[in-house]
C-alpha positions as CSV (number, residue, x, y, z in Angstrom):
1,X,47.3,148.4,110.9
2,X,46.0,146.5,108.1
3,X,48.5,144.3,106.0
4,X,48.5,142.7,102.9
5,X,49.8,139.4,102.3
6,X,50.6,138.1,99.1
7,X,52.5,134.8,98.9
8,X,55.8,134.8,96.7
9,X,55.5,132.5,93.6
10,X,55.8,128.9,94.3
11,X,55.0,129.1,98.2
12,X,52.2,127.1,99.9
13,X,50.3,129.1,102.2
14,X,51.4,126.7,104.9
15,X,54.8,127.3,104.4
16,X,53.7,131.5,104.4
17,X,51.4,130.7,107.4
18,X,54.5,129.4,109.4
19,X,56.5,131.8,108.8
20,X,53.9,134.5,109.6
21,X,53.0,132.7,112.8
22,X,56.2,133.3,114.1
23,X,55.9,137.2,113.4
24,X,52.1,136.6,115.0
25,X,53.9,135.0,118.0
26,X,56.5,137.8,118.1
27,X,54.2,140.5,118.5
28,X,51.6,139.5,121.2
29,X,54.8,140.3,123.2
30,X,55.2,143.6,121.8
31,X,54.2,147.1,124.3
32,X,51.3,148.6,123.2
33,X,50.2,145.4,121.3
34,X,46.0,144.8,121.2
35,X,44.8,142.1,118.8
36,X,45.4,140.9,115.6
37,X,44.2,138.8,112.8
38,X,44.8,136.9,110.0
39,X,42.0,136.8,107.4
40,X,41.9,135.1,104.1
41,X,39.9,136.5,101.4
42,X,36.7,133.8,100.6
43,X,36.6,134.8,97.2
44,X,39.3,133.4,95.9
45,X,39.9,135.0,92.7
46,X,39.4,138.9,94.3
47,X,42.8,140.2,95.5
48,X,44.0,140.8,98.5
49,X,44.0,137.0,98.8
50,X,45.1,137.4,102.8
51,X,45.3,140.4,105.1
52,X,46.5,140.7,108.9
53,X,44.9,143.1,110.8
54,X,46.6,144.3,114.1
55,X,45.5,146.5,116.6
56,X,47.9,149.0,119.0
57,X,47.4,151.7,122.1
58,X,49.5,154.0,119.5
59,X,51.5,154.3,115.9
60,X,54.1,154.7,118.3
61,X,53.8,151.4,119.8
62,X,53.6,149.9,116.3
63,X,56.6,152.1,114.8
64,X,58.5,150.8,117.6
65,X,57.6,146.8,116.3
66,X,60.3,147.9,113.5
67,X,63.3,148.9,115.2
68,X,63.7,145.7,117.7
69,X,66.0,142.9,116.5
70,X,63.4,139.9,116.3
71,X,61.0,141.4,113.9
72,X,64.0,142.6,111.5
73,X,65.5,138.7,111.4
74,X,61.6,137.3,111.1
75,X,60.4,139.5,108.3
76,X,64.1,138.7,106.8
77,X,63.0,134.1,106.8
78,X,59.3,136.0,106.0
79,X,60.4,137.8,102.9
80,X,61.6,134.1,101.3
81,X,57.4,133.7,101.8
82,X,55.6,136.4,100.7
83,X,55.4,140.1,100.8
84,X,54.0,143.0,103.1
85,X,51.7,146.0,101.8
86,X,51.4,148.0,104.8
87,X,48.3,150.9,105.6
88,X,47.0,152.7,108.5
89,X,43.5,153.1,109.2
90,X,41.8,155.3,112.0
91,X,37.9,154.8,112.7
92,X,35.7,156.4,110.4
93,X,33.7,159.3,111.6
């Protein structure tokens, strides 16, 4: 899955970083859960300015991410931070 990031108005990216962390943290201990990664765009004036890759065995192992308690209260404390554009890639042929 591939996530953008965008910071809500008047946020610090360390105070979005922290609160993203935690969600970071959160999943590692997810089934199905394979790597993940939180890149920020070097040009800084192209948009998306950040974007968190994460990889999983399946979309149902990643549907599932949605429906536990934890990741509905963190993405409640991350939604003061910034917002989450969500899409699904598969490998290109």
């Amino acid at each position: 899955m591939v996530v953008e990031v965008a910071l809500a108005a008047n946020t610090a990216p360390s105070e979005a970083l922290a609160a993203l962390n935690d969600m970071r943290a959160m999943m590692k201990r997810q089934p199905g859960y394979l790597s993940e990664e939180f890149l920020q765009n070097l040009n800084g004036g192209n948009a998306p300015r950040y974007v968190h890759v994460s990889r999983w065995a399946s979309m149902t192992y990643w549907a599932a991410l949605f429906r536990t308690p934890e990741f509905s209260k963190l993405s409640a404390h991350g939604n003061e931070h910034y917002t989450l554009s969500a899409s699904a890639f598969l490998p290109a042929e």
